[in-house]
N, C-alpha and C positions, 0 to 999 in steps of 0.2 A: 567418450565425453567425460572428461572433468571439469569437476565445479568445487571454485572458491567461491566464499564467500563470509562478509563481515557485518555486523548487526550493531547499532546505537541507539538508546532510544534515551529522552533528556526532557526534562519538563518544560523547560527554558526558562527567563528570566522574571519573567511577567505572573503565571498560572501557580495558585498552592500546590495542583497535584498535576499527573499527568493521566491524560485522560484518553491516549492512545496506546494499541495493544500491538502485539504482530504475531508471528508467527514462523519462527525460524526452523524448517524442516519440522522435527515433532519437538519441538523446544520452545514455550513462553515463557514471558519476563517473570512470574514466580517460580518457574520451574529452577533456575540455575542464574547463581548468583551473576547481574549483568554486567560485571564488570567483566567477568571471563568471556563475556559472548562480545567485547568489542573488539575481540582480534579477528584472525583468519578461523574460520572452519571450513571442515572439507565432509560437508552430510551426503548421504548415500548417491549413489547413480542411478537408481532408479526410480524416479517419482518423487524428486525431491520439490520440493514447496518450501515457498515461501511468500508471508502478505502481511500487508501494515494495514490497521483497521484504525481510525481515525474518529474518538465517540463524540456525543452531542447530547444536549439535553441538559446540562450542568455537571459541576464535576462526580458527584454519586452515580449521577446517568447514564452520564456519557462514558466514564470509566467500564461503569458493568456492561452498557452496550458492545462496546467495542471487544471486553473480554470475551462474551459470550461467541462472536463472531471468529474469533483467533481460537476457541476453545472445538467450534464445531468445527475449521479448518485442519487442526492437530488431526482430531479424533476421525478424520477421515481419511487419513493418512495412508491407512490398509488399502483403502480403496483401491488407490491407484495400482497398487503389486496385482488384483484382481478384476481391472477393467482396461480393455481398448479403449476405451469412449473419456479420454482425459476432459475434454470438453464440459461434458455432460454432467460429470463429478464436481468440477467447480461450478456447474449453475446451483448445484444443489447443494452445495453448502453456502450458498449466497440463500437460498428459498428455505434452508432449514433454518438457518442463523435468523432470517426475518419473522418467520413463526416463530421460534423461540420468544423472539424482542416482542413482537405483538401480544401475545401470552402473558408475559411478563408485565407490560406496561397496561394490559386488562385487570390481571388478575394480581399484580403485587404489588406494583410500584405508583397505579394509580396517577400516572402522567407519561409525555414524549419524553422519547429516547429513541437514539438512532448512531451511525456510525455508518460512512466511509468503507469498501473495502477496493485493497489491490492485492492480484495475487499472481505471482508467475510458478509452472508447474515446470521442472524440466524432465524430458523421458523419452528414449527411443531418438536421441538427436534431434529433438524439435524441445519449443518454451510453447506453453500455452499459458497465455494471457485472459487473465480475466479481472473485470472491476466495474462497480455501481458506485457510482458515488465523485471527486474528483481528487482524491489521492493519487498523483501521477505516478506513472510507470514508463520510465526511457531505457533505451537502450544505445548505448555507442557500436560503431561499425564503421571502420575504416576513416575512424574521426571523425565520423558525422554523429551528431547528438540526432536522435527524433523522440516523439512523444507517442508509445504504442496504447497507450490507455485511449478513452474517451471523456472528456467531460462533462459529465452529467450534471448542469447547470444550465441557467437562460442566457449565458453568455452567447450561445448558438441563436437564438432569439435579437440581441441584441444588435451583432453583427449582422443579419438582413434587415433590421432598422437601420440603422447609421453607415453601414459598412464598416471591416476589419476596424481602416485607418483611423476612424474617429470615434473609435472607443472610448472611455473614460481611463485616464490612467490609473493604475492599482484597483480599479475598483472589484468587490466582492459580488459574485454572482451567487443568487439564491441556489438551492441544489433541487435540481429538479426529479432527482433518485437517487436513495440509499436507501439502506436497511433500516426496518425500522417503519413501514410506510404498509398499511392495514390493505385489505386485497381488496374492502370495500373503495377503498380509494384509491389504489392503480395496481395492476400487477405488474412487478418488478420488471423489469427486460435487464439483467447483464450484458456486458459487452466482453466478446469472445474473441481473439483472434487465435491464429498460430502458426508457425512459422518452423523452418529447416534452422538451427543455430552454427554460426560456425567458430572457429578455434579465434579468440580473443576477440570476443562480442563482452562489452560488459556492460551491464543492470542496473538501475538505479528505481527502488522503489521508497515511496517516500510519502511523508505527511505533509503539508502545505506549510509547517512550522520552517521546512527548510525551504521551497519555493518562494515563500511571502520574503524570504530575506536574503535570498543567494538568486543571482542573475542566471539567467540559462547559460549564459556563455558563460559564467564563472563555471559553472557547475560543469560545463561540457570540457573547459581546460582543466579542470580536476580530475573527472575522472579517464582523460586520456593520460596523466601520471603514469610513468611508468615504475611504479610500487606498489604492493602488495596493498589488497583491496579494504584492510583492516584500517593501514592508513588513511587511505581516502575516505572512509565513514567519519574515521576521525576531525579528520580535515575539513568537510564539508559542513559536519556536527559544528567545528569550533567557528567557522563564518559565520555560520547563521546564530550564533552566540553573539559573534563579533558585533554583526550589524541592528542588534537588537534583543533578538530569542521573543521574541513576543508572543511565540505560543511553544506548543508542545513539538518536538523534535523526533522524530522517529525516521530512521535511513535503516535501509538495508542494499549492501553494491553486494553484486554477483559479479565474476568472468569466466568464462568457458576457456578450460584449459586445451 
């Protein structure tokens, strides 16, 4: 199994700072200058990670939140060289990241803060997925776009109100989990899958900065492009510029070589 893959992350047009982090294999956006991380890289085979953490709370908040969560993803990194149980490894850096943020928001910050994560792990010929929060996570295969994430919003509430069809259009659903969320008042549940990957499967994990402004089909005829995946971050980054930027930006495509 080989893995490309390209990384962008952009404040957009609208926000002073950028309030979303990620996690590119063991590499964050202060680690290595980000203008080098929006080409091709080609990180290790085994146990490679990667996740975009998406903060809340205003921009102090939501910045530190989200770093803190990209920061326990990195540092778990050994992990995976040292466990079967990939699964298990990403719950727990979803349950360490949230005590951290509880912690922090008792004992320092003295207010909410919270943050989004998605994360795909690849290892042993399989992706394991995982995310709280609704920063999606697609994968293309054989042209078909799907959405492997889950969303963690009352959108799923609302659709057995109304049905799918008569949703409101664009509307913003509250988040009904993410990190960030005190154990007196719900214990976390991540969403887990995983799956066999095969030879030119590709990834798209992403902040809502590019959703809220790139269509799915746009998005799904981009990243069928056949050009190198540095490109298409590129690409999809300048759209969702195009059509607004009204928040922060943050893409990372993978494809399975």
């Amino acid at each position: 199994m080989k893995i490309v893959a390209g990384v962008i992350s952009h404040p957009g047009k609208c926000r002073e700072k950028n309030e979303d982090n990620y996690c590119f294999n063991s590499m964050m956006p202060d680690e290595v200058n980000a203008s080098k991380l929006e080409g091709t890289k080609r990180p290790p085979q085994h146990g490679a990670l990667f996740g975009v953490f998406d903060g809340m709370g205003g921009i102090s908040a939501g910045e530190r939140a989200s770093y803190i969560a990209a920061s326990v993803a990195v540092d778990a990194m050994n992990s995976f060289d040292k466990s079967d149980n990939t699964e298990e490894i990403l719950v727990e850096i979803c349950k360490k990241a949230n005590d951290l943020l509880c912690d922090e928001m008792n004992n320092i910050i003295k207010k909410r803060m919270g943050t989004t994560a998605a994360m795909l792990c690849f290892a042993k010929s399989r992706y394991y997925m995982c995310n709280i929060g609704d920063s999606p996570i697609f994968m293309l295969r054989k042209s078909e776009l799907s959405e492997i994430s889950h969303e963690h919003t009352e959108k799923e509430t609302y659709i057995k109100m109304l049905g799918e069809e008569n949703l409101p259009p664009n509307k913003k659903y509250k988040l009904t989990q993410h990190l960030g969320i005190f154990p007196d008042e719900m214990i976390i549940e991540p969403y887990v899958i995983s799956e066999k990957v095969c030879t030119g499967d590709k990834f798209l994990i992403c902040s809502d900065g590019l959703t809220d402004m790139v269509s799915r089909e746009e998005i799904a005829q981009t990243l069928s492009m056949d050009i190198p995946v540095g490109k298409i971050t590129k690409i999809l980054c300048a759209r969702a510029l195009e059509n607004g930027g009204k928040d922060n930006i943050t893409i990372i495509t993978i494809q399975i070589k």
